[in-house]
Every structure is written in C-alpha cells, then in structure tokens.
C-alpha positions, 0 to 999 in steps of 0.5 A: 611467438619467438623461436628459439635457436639449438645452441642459443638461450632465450633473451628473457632467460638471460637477462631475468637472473643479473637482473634479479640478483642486482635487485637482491645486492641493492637490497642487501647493501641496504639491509632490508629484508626481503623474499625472493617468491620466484626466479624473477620475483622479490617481495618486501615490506616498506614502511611510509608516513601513512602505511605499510606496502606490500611491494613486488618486484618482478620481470615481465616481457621485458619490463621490470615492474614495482608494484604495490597491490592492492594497497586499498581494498574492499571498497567501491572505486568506481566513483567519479571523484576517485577516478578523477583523482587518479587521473591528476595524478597519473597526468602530473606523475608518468612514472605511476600507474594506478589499477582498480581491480575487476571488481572495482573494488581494489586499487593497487599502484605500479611503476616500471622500467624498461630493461633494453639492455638487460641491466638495471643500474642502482640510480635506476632501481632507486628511482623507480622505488622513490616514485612508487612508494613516494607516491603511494604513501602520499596519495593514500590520505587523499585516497582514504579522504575521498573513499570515506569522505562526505560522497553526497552533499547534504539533504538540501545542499545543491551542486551550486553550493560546495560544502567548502566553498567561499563566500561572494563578498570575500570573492570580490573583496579577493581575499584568498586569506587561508586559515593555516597561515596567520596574515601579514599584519601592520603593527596598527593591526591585532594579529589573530590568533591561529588555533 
C-alpha cells in the first residue's frame, strides 16, 4: 500500500492524464474515431484483413495496455492443439499475450508497454498497436482453422497416419515439391499446369 504525502499527488494520478491525452492526439493526428470509457480508457474499432477489433486501451499499475478482448468466443478453447498454437506464437512474438477466459471459452489478445517515465512517445504507441492488431488479424484464420477445423481423425485413421501427410516413396525420392509453386523445369520437360 503507497502512502500519500499532504501537499504531493499520487505518481499514478500524474502520469494516467499526459498519457491518455497523448493517445487521444495520435489518434486524432490519425483521424480514427475513438471513445474515451473513462479518465485512463479509450476504445476504437480496427479493421483488418480478417476482422473487426474491439480495442482498448488503458493505464493499470503503470502499464499502458492494448488489449483486443474477446476477439473469439463461445467456443471450447481448452484444446491441445489451440494451446499449442498459442504458445508458438507467444515464443516467436514477446510483445503478445493471449488470455482464454475462465470459462475456457474466450480468447482475447493484449500487448503492454511499460511507462517508467510516465511518457508514451508516438514511435512507442504505434509499435505497440502494429504488434497487437498485426498479430491478431493474422493469428485469426489459424485460430478459426483449428477451432473448426477436423479435431479427430477420421474413424479408422490412426495417429500413425496424418490427414496431410507425405507419402514414404516421395520422402526417400526428398521431393519437398509444394503444390502453390509450379517446379522448375528443363526445357525437355512439360510443365504442369497449377489450378
């Protein structure tokens, strides 16, 4: 518990209203719309390659957070596969948290940034907001891929035998030939013809 001093304001009080006023600024030097919910608390709509975000943005213990909640819901997250996922991508993005709600049933995405001085420069904001919105917009096909995707293998399909795995014979021949290139090709051969 901090004690306050008569005559002296609350480190949080002073650094809660530059900062959100700095946010508003680079929002508006932007012309996005956005509300502000409460003293240290804006909200905006983003629009992505694959969906909508509800983003948030707000001060807690210090910490400025972008947070997109509940970007997915309604489902069973609790999933191997899915937490799994969640994983790589924390491990290859450190700026990105994932949260599955207490229900197991939501997911929602945050980023945060550390304000120790208690001043949030533009290059900062707009880092923080590339890595979470980037992020999620691209991590939601996967995610939707692995939500509703084929969970079991078929009846009679063993663990030994992947839905999309590669035959024995092209393994030893080490044809790693994937179907969205065309392969280089001699001028004896016919090339194939992609779809």
């Amino acid at each position: 518990m901090t004690k306050t001093v008569p005559g002296k304001t609350n480190s949080a009080e002073t650094t809660t209203a530059p900062v959100i006023e700095a946010i508003k600024g680079y929002l508006e030097e932007d012309s996005m719309r956005f509300s502000q919910l409460d003293e240290d608390a804006v909200e905006l709509y983003m629009q992505g390659n694959n969906l909508t975000m509800h983003l948030i943005i707000y001060l807690h213990n210090n910490h400025l957070i972008f947070r997109v909640p509940n970007f997915i819901r309604n489902v069973e997250l609790r999933r191997l596969d899915i937490l799994l996922f969640i994983m790589q991508v924390t491990n290859e993005i450190l700026d990105i948290r994932f949260e599955i709600g207490k229900d197991g049933k939501s997911l929602s995405a945050c980023c945060q940034h550390i304000l120790e001085d208690g001043l949030l420069t533009r290059k900062q904001f707009d880092l923080a907001m590339m890595v979470l919105v980037h992020m999620v917009d691209d991590t939601f096909p996967r995610f939707m891929q692995l939500v509703y995707g084929q969970a079991q293998p078929p009846a009679g399909q063993t663990d030994a035998e992947p839905v999309d795995a590669v035959s024995e014979t092209e393994e030893a021949e080490g044809n790693d030939e994937n179907d969205e290139f065309a392969p280089v090709v001699d001028d004896d051969e016919i090339t194939r013809k992609i779809n």
